[in-house]
Every structure is written in structure tokens, then in C-alpha cells.
N, C-alpha and C positions, 0 to 999 in steps of 0.2 A: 504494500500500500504506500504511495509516494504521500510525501508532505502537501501536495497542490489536493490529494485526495483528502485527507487527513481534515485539513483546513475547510473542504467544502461541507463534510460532515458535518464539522462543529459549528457553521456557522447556521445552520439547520436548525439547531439546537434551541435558541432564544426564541426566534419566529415560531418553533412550534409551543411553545409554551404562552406566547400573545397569542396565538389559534384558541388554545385551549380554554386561556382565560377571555376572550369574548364572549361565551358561554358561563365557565366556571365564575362565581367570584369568589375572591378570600381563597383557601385552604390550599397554601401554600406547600405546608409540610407533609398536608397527603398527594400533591402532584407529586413533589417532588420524589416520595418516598415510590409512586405509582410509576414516573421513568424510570428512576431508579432499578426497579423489578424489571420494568423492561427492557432496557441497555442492559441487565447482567443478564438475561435469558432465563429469568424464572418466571414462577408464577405467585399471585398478591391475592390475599384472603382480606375483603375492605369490610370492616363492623362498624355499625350506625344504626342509630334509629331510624324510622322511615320520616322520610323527607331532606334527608340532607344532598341531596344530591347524587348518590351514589350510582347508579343505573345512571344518570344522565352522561357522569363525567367518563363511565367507562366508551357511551356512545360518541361524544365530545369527540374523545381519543381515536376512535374509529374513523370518524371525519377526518380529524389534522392530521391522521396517519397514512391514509389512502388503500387503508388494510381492510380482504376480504371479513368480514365482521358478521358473526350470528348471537344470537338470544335466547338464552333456554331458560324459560321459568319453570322452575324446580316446584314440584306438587307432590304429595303425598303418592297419589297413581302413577306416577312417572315410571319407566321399565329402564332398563340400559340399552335396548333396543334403541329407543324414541333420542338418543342417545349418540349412539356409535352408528347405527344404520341397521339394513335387515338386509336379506336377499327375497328376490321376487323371481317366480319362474314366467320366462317370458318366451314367446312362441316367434320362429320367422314364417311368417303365411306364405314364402316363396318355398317354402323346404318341408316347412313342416317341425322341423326342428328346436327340440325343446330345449332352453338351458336358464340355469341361476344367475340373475345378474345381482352385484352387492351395489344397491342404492346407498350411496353415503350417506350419516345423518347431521346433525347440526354442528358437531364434534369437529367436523371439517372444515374448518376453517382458520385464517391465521390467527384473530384474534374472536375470543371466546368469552361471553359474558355467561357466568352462570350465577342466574337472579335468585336469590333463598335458597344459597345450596343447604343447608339443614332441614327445608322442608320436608326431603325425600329419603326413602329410606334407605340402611345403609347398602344395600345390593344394587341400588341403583349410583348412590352416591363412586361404591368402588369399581364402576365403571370407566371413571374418570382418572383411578389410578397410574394404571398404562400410557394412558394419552401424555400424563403432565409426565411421568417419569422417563419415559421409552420415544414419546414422542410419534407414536404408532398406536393403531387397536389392533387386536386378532379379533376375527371372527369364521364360525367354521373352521378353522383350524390356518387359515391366511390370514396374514400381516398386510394392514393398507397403512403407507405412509401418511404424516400429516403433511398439511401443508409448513413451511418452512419461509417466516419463524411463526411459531406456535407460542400465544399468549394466552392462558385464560385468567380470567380474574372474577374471582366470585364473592358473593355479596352477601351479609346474614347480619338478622336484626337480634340484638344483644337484649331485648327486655322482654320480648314474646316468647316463653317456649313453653304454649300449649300447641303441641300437634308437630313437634320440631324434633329434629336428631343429631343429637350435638355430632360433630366430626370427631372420628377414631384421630389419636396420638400419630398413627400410622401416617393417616391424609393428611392432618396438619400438618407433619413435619416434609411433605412433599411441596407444601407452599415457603416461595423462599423470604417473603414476608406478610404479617400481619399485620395490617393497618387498622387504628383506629381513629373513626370519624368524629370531631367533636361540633356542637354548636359554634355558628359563625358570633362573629363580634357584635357589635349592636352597628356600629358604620355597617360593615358585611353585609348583615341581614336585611339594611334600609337600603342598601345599593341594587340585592335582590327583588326587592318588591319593587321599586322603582323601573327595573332591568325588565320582569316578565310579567307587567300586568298592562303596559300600552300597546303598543306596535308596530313596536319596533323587534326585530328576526335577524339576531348578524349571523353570517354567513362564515362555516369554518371550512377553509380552504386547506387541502391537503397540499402535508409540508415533506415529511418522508414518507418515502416508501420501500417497500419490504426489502430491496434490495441495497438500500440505505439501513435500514435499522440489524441486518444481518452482518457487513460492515462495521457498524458501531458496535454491536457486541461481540465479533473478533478483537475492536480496537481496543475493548475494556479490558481484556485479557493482558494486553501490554504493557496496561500502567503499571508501572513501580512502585513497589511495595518495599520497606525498608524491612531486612533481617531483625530488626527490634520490635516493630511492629508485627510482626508474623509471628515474633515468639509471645506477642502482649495476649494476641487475637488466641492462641494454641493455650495459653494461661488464662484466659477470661473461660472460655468454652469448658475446660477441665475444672475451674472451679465449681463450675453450675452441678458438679458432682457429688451427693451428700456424704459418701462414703471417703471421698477424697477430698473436700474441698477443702482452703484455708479458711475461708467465710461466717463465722459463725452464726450470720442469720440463714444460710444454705446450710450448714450441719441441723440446724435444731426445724427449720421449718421445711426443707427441702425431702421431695418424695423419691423424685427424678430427675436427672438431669439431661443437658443435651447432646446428641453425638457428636461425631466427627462431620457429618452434612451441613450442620451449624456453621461451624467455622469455618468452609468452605463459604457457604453464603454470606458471613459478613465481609469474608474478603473480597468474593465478589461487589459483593453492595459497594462497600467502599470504594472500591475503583472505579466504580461504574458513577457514586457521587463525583469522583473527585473529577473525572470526566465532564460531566453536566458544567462543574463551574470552568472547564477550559486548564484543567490541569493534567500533568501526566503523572502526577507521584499521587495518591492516596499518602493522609495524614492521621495524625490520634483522633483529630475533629469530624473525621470521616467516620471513625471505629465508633465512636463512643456516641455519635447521633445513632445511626442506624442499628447499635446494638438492642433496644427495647425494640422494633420490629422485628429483628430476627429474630431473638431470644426469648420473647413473649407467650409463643405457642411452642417452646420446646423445654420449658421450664416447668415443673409441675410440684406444687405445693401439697403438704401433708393439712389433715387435720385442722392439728393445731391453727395453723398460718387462716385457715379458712372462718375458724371462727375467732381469730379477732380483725379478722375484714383485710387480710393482708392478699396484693397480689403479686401476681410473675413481675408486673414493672417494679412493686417494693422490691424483689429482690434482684431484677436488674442494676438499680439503682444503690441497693446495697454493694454489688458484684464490683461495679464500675468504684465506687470510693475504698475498697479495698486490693483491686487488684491493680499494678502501676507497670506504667514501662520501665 
């Protein structure tokens, strides 16, 4: 990849985040954390109540990106079929001739909104396993590639769960972050009502495309990571260990901790930030933002920790002031 290439990427970069915020307003730190996911080539688990946004900004992203884009509203009835696709026996009326064709299902496509993934149950939900990990389904006993690159990003409301299926440890730890959506600001929210109750409709113009954002996530690969930082990231991740940790609020309220795909992913995330702002080194500032979305859904509290209202951020936030470069 030459430097004139290098350059035209990034210069990509800004314009599609003014694409995104002509729709979006405010929430800064879950665009950012939403590129992020997507320059490192994983997949983003977004929690929110209903109405903030969520389902829109992933459609937003679909526009500014110029990415084949589908919508699967996750329901209780939902199959893996409805899913991954099916085969259909189809006849040629010049022959006669009978054969299975595999009609693709929603699944194929580059990037993939999956709306209340907790709705559905979990046979349906571990259909999706394959796809985020392998990047392929089998069906029949054949392998159909996805498209390339492959994003999904899925959506779950944190205060409803009658009728809901939390995600196995399994699936979360296949999402390379967990984002949480908070309420906009009081500016934010009067910018919003202002924004979509006249009519006025801005239009988001597509700024990369897939053969640009496959590019960008080779290039994240590149960035420079410093041997101190690598060992910080290897010592953050092992602390989240109860059995091992130095941490004393991870010894006493820790159940679980997280693997070695963790620390993988923060150093991807990292580079893939320190990208976004036009750099080629990843920093501490990199590690230690993005460590509560990675770390979030791979941390798992005991008991105790439960009832006196502590969560995985308490003890990321515990993690990060005791463990140092």
C-alpha cells in the first residue's frame, strides 16, 4: 500500500463521520467506539433503551458507507433458517430436471443489523455464531462465503426482559465490543427535536466503500504498538483472572475472567482508534479508553459484587488504577 494510498484512506475518514452526524446528533463516544469495531474487523453489541437512536445510526452507517446493508428483527418465532437461508427444489421446464438451489438469507450481507438480538431464542441466536466467527455458514453440509467485509452489529434493550434471552458468555465474547448507549445532553436532545420534527431530510452521501474499508482494516494491522504497551495490555487481561489476579477487588468479587481473544481485541481496538485520529502508533490513551468496551462483556462478577450493585465497569475501572505500565 503506497503512502498516496495510505493518505486517501484517511482522508475518508473525517467526511464520513460529518455523513454520519447529519443524521446522528451528540454521541460521540459510541460513533467512535462503532468505527472503531469496524476498522479493527469485528463485530459491536450497542445497549440502550428504546429510542436513542440505535437502529437508526447503524442504518446512518449503511448510507455513509455504501455497504450492501440488511435488517433482521429478532422475534421470539425467529428459526436460523429465516437467518442463514434455506434450499428450494427448483425444476428446469426445458429438461425436466430437478435440483436444490440455496437461496441466501439476510445473513448475507456486508453489513448486518441485528435488531433485539435477545429476543430470540438461543438456537436461533447460535446461528449467528459461525457467521461473526468463521465468516461463512454451512448449510446441508456446504460452506457459503460471506460477503467481505462482514459487519454485524446488534442491538438489545437493557431494562425489558420479559420475553428476552440474555446472550450465552460464548456469543458475547465473539462481539469484539460492547457498547453502551446513554441519554443525550439537554443541548443534544433540543438539537434532536429541532432536527426531526420540521422538514427538513439531509441526505447521507456514501463516503467509503467496501473496498476502502477492507484496506483500512489491513492498515490497522500496521500500526505500532510499543513492547511496553503489549506487555500492559497481556497484564490488564490476566489480571481480570480471580484465581490469578493482583487486584483485590477481582480476587474477592471476581467469578470469571477474560481470555486471550480479549486482549487480542483491545489491541486491535486500539490501533484501529489511534488510526481514526490520523496516527500510526497506538498509545496508553488508546488502551485505557477502549478497555471498558472490551472488557465489559468478558468480565463476570460473583454474588457478592451483585448485591451490593457493583458492575464489570466497577471493576474495569478498578483493573485500570491498579495495573500500570
Amino acid at each position: 500500500m503506497t503512502e498516496s494510498t495510505v493518505r486517501t484512506l484517511l482522508a475518508k475518514l473525517p467526511p464520513l463521520r460529518e455523513e454520519i452526524g447529519k443524521i446522528i446528533v451528540g454521541q460521540q463516544q459510541v460513533l467512535d467506539e462503532v468505527l472503531v469495531a469496524l476498522l479493527a474487523g469485528g463485530h459491536a453489541l450497542l445497549e440502550g433503551v428504546p429510542g436513542l437512536a440505535k437502529t437508526l445510526l447503524v442504518r446512518t452507517l449503511a448510507s455513509a458507507t455504501d455497504l450492501p446493508f440488511r435488517r433482521i428483527q429478532f422475534t421470539p418465532d425467529l428459526m436460523p433458517t429465516d437467518i442463514l437461508g434455506t434450499e428450494v427444489l427448483e425444476e428446469d421446464h426445458g429438461t425436466g430436471h430437478r435440483s436444490f438451489k440455496f437461496n441466501q438469507g439476510p445473513i448475507f450481507a456486508s453489513l448486518v443489523l441485528a435488531d433485539e438480538i435477545n429476543r430470540t431464542p438461543p438456537k436461533t441466536q447460535a446461528a449467528l455464531l459461525e457467521a461473526m466467527q468463521e465468516g461463512h455458514v454451512t448449510y446441508a453440509g456446504q460452506e457459503h462465503a460471506l460477503p467481505k467485509p462482514f459487519f454485524l452489529l446488534a442491538t438489545q434493550n437493557p431494562i425489558e426482559q420479559s420475553g428476552t434471552y440474555p446472550l450465552p458468555e460464548a456469543q458475547l465474547d465473539r462481539f469484539l465490543l460492547y457498547i453502551r448507549i446513554g441519554y443525550p445532553t439537554e443541548q443534544e436532545e433540543l438539537a434532536v427535536l429541532s432536527g426531526t420534527t420540521g422538514t427538513a431530510r439531509p441526505e447521507v452521501k456514501p463516503v467509503l466503500g467496501g473496498e476502502d474499508i477492507r484496506q483500512l482494516q489491513q492498515l490497522v494491522r500496521q500500526v505500532s504498538l510499543s513492547p511496553e504497551l503489549l506487555d500492559f495490555v497481556n497484564r490488564l487481561v490476566r489480571a481480570t483472572r480471580p484465581a490469578t489476579s493482583p487486584v483485590k477487588f477481582i480476587r474477592e468479587y471476581g467469578r470469571w475472567g477474560a481470555g486471550p481473544r480479549a486482549g487480542q481485541a483491545l489491541i486491535l481496538c486500539a490501533k484501529a482508534r489511534a488510526l481514526l485520529q490520523g496516527r500510526f502508533a497506538a498509545t496508553l490513551d488508546d488502551i485505557r479508553t477502549l478497555a471498558p468496551p472490551v472488557l465489559r462483556h468478558r468480565v463476570l462478577l460473583n454474588f457478592n459484587a451483585e448485591a451490593e450493585n457493583l458492575t464489570p465497569d466497577d471493576a474495569v475501572a478498578e483493573l485500570l488504577k491498579a495495573v500500570t505500565v
